[in-house]
N, C-alpha and C positions, 0 to 999 in steps of 0.2 A: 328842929320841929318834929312833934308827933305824930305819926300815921295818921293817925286820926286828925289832926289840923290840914295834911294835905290832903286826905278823901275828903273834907269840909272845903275847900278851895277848888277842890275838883268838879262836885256836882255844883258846888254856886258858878264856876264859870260855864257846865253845859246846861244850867236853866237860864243863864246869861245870853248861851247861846240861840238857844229855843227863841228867846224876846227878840234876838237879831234874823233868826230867819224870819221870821212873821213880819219885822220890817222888810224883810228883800223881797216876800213875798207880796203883799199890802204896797208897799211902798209908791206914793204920791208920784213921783218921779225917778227917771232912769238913775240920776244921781246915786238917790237917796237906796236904789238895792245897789250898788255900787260898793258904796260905802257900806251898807249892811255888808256884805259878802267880805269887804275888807276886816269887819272886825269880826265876824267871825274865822275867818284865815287867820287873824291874830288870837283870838280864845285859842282854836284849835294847834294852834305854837305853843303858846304854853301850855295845856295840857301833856303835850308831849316832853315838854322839859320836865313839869310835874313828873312824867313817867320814869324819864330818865335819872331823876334823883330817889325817884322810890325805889328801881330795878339797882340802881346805879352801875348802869350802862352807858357809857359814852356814848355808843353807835345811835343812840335814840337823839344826844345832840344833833347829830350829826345829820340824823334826817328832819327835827328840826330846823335849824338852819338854809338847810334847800326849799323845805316848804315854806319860810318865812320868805326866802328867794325870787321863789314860785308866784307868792299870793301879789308880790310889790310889781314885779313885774305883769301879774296879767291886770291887776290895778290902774296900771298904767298903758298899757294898751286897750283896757276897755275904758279907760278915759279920757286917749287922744283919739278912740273910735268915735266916742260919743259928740267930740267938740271938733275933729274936721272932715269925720266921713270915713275916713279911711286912714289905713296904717302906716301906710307910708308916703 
C-alpha cells in the first residue's frame, strides 16, 4: 500500500476516534463510555501499528502490543468494578 492510502486510514480512524470520545463523554450509561474508551484504546493500537509499518520499526510493535495489553486489562477491571463494587 501507498503512503497515502495509510495517512487515509489514519485520519479516518482519529475522526473515528473523535465519534468514540463524544460517546464516553455523552454516554447514557457507565457501560456505554466503557466501551467507548475500549474502542478507542483499540483505534489508538492500530494507529500505532499504522506508525510502525510506515517508520518500519519494530519497537513501535512492540509498544503496541503492551497497550493493547493495557487497554483489555483495565476494560476488565472497570468492568468487574462496575458489576461487583469492587476489585477484588
Amino acid at each position: 500500500m501507498s503512503i497515502q492510502a495509510f495517512m487515509v486510514v489514519a485520519i479516518a480512524l482519529a475522526l473515528l476516534s473523535i465519534v468514540s470520545l463524544y460517546r464516553a463523554y455523552v454516554g447514557p450509561t457507565p457501560a456505554d463510555r466503557v466501551i467507548a474508551i475500549n474502542v478507542i484504546s483499540t483505534k489508538v493500537t492500530v494507529l500505532i501499528t499504522l506508525l510502525a509499518v510506515l517508520t518500519m520499526q519494530d519497537t513501535f510493535t512492540d509498544v503496541a502490543l503492551v497497550y493493547a495489553m493495557m487497554g483489555f486489562i483495565t476494560t476488565v477491571c472497570v468492568s468487574k468494578y462496575m458489576e461487583k463494587g469492587k476489585l477484588f
